[in-house]
C-alpha positions as CSV (number, residue, x, y, z in Angstrom):
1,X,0.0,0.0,0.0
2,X,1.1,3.4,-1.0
3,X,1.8,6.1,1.7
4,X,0.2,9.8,1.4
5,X,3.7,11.1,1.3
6,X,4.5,8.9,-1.7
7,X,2.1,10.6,-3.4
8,X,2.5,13.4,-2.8
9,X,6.3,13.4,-3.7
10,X,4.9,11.7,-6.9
11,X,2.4,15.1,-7.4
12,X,5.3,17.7,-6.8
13,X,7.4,15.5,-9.4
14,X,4.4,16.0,-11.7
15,X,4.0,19.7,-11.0
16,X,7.5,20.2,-11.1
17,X,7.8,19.0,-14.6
18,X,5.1,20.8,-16.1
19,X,6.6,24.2,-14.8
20,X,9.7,22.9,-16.6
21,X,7.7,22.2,-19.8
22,X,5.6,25.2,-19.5
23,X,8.6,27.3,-19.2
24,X,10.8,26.0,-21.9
25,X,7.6,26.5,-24.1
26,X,7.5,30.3,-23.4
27,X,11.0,30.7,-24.0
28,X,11.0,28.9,-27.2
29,X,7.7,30.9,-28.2
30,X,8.5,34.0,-27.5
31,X,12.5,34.3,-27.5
32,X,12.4,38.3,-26.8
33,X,9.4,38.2,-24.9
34,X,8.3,40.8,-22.0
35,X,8.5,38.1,-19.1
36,X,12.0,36.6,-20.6
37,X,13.5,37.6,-17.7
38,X,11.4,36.3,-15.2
39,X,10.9,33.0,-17.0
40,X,14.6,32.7,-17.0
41,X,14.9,33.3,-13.1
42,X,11.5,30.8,-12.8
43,X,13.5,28.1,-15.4
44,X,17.0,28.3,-12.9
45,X,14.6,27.6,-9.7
46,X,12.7,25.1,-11.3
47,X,15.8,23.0,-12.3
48,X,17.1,23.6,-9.0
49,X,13.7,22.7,-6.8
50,X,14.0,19.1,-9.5
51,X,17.7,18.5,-8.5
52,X,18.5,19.0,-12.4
53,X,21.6,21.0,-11.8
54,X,23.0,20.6,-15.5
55,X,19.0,22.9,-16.7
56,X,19.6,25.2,-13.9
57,X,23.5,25.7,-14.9
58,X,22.1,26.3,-18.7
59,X,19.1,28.3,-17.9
60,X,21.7,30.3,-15.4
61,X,23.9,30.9,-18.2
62,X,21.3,32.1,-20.7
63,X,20.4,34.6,-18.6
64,X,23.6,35.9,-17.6
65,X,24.6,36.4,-21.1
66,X,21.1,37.8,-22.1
67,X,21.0,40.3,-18.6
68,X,24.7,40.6,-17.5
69,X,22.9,43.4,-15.2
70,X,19.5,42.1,-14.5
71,X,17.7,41.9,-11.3
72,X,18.2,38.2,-10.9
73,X,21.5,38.0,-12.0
74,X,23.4,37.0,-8.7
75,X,21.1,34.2,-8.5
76,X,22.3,33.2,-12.0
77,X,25.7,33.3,-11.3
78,X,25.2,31.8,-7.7
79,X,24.2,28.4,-10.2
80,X,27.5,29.4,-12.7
81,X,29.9,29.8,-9.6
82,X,28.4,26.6,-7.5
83,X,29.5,24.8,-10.8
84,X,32.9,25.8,-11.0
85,X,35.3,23.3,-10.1
């Protein structure tokens, strides 16, 4: 018999990948979009919360390169510089 916090690790597994997907559909959609930013930062946290450190090291690098000055951007390199051997 399954326990309640099977499923519920299960759900948040679920959810988690569908704010992945959702995400990387935006970004591919709509390259230069308004919320680019944002959905950047969102993309890094995502792969972090899902223990996919290789996304959250790409998504870290796209923004840096696209906002070398944005608001999130020592978060970004916090996922660059944890990387570094």
């Amino acid at each position: 018999m399954r326990e309640i916090g099977e499923d519920v690790e299960d759900a948040v597994a679920v959810a988690g990948q569908l704010v992945a997907d959702l995400l990387d559909r935006y970004l591919g959609a709509h390259p230069r979009g308004a919320l680019r930013e944002e959905a950047l930062a969102l993309a890094i946290e995502s792969a972090d919360a899902r223990g996919d450190e290789r996304a959250a090291r790409a998504w870290a690098a796209a923004y840096e390169a696209s906002y070398p000055r944005g608001r999130f951007g020592a978060f970004a390199r916090s996922h660059l510089e944890a990387s570094s051997p």
